[in-house]
C-alpha positions as CSV (number, residue, x, y, z in Angstrom):
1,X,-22.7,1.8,18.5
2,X,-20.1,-0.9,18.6
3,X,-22.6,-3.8,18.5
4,X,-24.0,-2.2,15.2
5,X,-20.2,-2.5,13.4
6,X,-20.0,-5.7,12.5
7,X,-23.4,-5.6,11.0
8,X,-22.5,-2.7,9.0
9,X,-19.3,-3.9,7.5
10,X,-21.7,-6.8,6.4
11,X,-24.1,-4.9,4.9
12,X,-21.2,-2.8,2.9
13,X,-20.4,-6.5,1.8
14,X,-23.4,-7.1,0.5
15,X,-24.1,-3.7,-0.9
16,X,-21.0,-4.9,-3.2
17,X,-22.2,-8.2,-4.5
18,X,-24.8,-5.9,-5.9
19,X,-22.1,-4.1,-7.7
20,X,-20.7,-8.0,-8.7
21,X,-23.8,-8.9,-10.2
22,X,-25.0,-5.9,-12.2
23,X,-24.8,-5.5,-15.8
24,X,-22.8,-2.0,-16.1
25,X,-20.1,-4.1,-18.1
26,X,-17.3,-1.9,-16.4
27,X,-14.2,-3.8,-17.7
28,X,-11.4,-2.1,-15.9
29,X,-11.6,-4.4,-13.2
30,X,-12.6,-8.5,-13.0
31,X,-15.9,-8.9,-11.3
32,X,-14.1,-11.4,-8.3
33,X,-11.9,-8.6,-7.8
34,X,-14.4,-5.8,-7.3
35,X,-16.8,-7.8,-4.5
36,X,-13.7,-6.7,-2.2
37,X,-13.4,-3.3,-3.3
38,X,-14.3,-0.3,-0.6
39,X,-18.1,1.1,-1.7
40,X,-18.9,4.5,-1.2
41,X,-21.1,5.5,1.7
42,X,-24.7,4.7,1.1
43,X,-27.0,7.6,1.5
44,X,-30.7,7.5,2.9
45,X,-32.0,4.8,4.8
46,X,-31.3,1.3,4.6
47,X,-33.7,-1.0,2.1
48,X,-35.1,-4.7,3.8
49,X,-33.4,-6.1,1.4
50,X,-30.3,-4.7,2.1
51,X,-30.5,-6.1,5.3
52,X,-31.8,-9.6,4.8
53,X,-29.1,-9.4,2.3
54,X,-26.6,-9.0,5.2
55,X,-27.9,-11.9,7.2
56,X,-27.9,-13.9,4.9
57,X,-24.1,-13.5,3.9
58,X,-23.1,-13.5,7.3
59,X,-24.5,-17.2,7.4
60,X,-23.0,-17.9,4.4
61,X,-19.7,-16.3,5.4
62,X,-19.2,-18.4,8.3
63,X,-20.5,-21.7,6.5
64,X,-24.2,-21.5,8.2
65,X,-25.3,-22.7,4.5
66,X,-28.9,-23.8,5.6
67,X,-29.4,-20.8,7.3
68,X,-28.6,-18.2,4.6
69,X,-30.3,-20.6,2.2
70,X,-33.5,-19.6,3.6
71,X,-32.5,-15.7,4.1
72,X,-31.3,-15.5,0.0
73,X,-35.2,-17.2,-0.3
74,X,-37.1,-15.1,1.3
75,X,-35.1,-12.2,-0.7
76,X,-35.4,-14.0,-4.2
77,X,-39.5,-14.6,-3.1
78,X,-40.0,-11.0,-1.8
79,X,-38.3,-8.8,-3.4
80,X,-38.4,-10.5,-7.2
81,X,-37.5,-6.7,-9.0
82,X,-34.9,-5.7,-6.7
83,X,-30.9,-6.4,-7.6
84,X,-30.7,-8.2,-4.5
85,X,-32.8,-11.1,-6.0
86,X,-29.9,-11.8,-8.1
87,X,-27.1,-12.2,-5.7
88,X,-29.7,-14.2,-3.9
89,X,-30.0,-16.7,-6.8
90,X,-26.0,-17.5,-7.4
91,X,-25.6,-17.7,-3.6
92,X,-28.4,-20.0,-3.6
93,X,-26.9,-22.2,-6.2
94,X,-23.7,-21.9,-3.7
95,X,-25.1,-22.9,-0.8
96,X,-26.0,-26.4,-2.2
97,X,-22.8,-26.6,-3.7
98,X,-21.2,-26.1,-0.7
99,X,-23.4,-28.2,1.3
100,X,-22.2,-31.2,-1.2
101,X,-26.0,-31.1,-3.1
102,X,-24.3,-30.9,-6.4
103,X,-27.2,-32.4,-8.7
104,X,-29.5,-29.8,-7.1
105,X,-26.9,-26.7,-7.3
106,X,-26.9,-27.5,-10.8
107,X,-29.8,-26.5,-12.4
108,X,-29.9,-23.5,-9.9
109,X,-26.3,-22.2,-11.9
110,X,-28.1,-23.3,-15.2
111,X,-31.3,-21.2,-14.7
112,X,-28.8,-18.0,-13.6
113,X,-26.9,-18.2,-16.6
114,X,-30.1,-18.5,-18.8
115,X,-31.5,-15.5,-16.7
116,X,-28.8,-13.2,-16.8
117,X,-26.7,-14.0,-20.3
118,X,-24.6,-10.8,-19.7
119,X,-24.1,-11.0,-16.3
120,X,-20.6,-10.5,-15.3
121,X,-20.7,-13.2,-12.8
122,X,-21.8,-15.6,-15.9
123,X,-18.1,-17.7,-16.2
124,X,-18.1,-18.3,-12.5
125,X,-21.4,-19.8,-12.7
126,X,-20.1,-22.1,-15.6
127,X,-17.2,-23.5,-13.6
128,X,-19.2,-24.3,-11.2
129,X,-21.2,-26.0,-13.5
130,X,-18.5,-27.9,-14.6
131,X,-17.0,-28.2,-10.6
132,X,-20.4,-29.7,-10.1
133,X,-19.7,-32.6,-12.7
134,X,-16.3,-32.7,-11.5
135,X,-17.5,-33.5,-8.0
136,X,-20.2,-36.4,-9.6
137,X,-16.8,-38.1,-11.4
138,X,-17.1,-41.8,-10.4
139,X,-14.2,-44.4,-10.8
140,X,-13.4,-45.9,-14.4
141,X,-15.3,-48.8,-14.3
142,X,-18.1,-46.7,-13.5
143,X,-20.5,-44.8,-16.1
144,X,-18.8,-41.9,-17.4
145,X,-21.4,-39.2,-18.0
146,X,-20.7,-37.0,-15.6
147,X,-16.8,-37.2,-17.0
148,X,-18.4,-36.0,-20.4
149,X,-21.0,-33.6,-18.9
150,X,-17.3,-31.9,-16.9
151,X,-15.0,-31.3,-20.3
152,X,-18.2,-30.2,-22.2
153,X,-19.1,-27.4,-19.9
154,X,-15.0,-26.4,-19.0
155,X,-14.7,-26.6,-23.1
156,X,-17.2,-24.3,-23.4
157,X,-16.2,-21.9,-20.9
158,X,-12.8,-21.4,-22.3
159,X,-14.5,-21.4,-25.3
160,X,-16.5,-18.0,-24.1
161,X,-14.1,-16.7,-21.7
162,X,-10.5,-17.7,-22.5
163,X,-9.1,-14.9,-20.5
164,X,-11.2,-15.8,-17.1
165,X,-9.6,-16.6,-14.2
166,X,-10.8,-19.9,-14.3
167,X,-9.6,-20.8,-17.1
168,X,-6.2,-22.9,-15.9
169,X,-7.8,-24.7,-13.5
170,X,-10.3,-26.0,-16.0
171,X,-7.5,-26.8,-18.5
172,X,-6.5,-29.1,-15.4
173,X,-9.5,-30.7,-15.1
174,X,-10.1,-31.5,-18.6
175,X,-7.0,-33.1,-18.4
176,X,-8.1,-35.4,-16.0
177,X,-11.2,-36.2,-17.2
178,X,-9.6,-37.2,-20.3
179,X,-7.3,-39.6,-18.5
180,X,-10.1,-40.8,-16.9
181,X,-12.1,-41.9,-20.0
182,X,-9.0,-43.1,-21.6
183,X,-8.8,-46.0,-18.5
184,X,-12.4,-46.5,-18.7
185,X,-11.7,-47.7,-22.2
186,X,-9.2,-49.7,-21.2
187,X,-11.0,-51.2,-18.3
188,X,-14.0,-52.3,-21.1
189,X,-11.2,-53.5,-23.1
190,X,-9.9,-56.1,-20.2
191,X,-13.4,-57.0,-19.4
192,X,-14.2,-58.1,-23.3
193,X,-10.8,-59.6,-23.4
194,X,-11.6,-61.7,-20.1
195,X,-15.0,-62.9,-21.6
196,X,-13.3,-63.9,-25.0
197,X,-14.7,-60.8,-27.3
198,X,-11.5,-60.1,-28.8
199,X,-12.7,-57.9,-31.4
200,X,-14.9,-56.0,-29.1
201,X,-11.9,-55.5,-26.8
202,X,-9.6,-54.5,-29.8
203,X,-11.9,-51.8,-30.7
204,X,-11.5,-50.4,-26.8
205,X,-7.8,-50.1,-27.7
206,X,-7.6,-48.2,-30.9
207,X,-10.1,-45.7,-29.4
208,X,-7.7,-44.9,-26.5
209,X,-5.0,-44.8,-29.2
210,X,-7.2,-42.5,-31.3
211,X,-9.3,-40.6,-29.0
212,X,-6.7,-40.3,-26.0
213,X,-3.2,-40.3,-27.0
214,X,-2.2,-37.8,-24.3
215,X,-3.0,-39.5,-21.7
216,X,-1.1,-42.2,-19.4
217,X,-3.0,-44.9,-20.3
218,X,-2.3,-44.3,-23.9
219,X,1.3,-46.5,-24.0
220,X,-0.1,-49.4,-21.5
221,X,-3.2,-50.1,-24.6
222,X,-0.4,-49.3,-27.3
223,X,1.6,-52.8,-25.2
224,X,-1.7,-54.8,-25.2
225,X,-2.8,-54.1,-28.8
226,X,0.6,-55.3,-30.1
227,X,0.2,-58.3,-28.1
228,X,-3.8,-59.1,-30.5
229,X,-1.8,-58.1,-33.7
230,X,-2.5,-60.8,-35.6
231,X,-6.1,-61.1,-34.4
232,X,-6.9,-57.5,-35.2
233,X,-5.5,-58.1,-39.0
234,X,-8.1,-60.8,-39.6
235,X,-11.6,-59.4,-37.4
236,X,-13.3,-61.0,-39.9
237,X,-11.4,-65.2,-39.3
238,X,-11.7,-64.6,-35.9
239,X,-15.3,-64.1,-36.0
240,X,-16.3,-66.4,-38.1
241,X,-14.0,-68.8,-35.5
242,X,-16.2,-67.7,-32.5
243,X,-19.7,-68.2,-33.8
244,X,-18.7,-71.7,-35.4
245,X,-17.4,-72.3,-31.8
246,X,-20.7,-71.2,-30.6
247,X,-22.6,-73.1,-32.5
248,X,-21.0,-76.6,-31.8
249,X,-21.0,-75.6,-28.4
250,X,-24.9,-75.4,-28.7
251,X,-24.8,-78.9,-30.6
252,X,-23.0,-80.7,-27.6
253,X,-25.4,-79.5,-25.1
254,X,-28.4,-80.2,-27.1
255,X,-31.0,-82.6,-25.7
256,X,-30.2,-86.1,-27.2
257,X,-34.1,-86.2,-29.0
258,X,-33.3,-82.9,-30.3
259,X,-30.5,-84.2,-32.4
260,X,-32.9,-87.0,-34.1
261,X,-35.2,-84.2,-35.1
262,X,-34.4,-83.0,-38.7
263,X,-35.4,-79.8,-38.4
């Protein structure tokens, strides 16, 4: 009898996901807060799927991710109708998130929230979206998208669900993935100002100043634009300057015959 405990007090676990993931809509409580709340004694025999269900959260539990990936798949595949499938889908989507796999977790959180619109579980499963992009961040002179993809999905959960309890620590986030695009600009700038594009580089400036003035960055590209003043008052000298500057450039490396030719 005291071998069978521990499997029992995971099966009560899982019985309570089930409760997490339902649609009832109760609102008295969060839905994190309720996964931990006691369950009333199940009556009749156990269902398979309550007990796959338990196996596979034990793995999960203890970080055995590959493991109870294949457990919440053979749920998901077997028993399609049953409310077990669901919890097997988001802990699906965990399980690679955990394991690091965040392109594939994903579209796994994607298809859950297009699957089950109400579900109460449904702002978790868009910050972890946006945790995903968060993770995929690269450095600023690196492409940005993921930086974009981040703020977009955060934005739209507060957006939704201003009240969820996930809602400061996207605020927190955004914030850095704004300071992170601002000194992406500003790394572009100092790459078009080290090849001579002045304009180009200028440009890179006034967007931090525009886009980004809450940000670190923002004082450091106020200092360099001051120091292109005059060459941002008069875009249009400067380019006219550089493509006459071109052009005799071309003339003095042009073959000698080429210069006889009139054409």
């Amino acid at each position: 009898m005291n071998k069978k405990i521990p499997f029992l007090l995971i099966l009560l676990f899982a019985i309570s996901s089930i409760n997490l993931l339902g649609c009832s809509g109760k609102s008295e409580d969060s839905w994190f807060k309720r996964i931990f709340s006691p369950q009333e004694e199940q009556e009749g025999p156990i269902p398979p799927e309550a007990q796959l269900t338990a196996k596979a959260m034990h793995y999960f539990e203890i970080g055995r991710y590959l493991l109870a990936e294949e457990e919440f798949k053979r749920i998901r595949d077997r028993y399609p109708f049953s409310p077990y499938a669901t919890v097997a889908e988001l802990r699906l989507a965990d399980c690679k998130y955990y394991q690091g796999l965040y392109e594939e977790a994903i579209p796994l959180y994607q298809e859950f929230e297009n699957l089950h619109p109400t579900n109460e579980a449904v702002p978790y499963v868009i910050f972890q979206i946006g945790s995903c992009y968060y993770h995929l961040m690269d450095t600023p002179d690196r492409d940005q998208t993921s930086t974009h993809k981040m703020i977009e999905t955060y934005t739209r959960l507060i957006r939704r669900y201003p009240d969820s309890p996930f809602t400061l620590e996207a605020q927190k986030r955004i914030k850095e993935g704004r300071a992170l695009l601002a000194e992406h600009e500003y790394v572009v700038a100092h790459w078009y100002f080290r090849t001579d594009h002045i304009p180009q580089a200028v440009k890179r400036l006034e967007n931090i100043i525009t886009l980004y003035p809450d940000t670190p960055i923002y004082y450091k590209a106020v200092m360099k634009i001051a120091e292109y003043k005059d060459v941002a008052e008069h875009l249009d000298e400067y380019v006219k300057a550089q493509e006459k500057r071109e052009d005799e450039k071309r003339l003095h490396t042009m073959p000698w015959w080429k210069k006889l030719w009139p054409f």
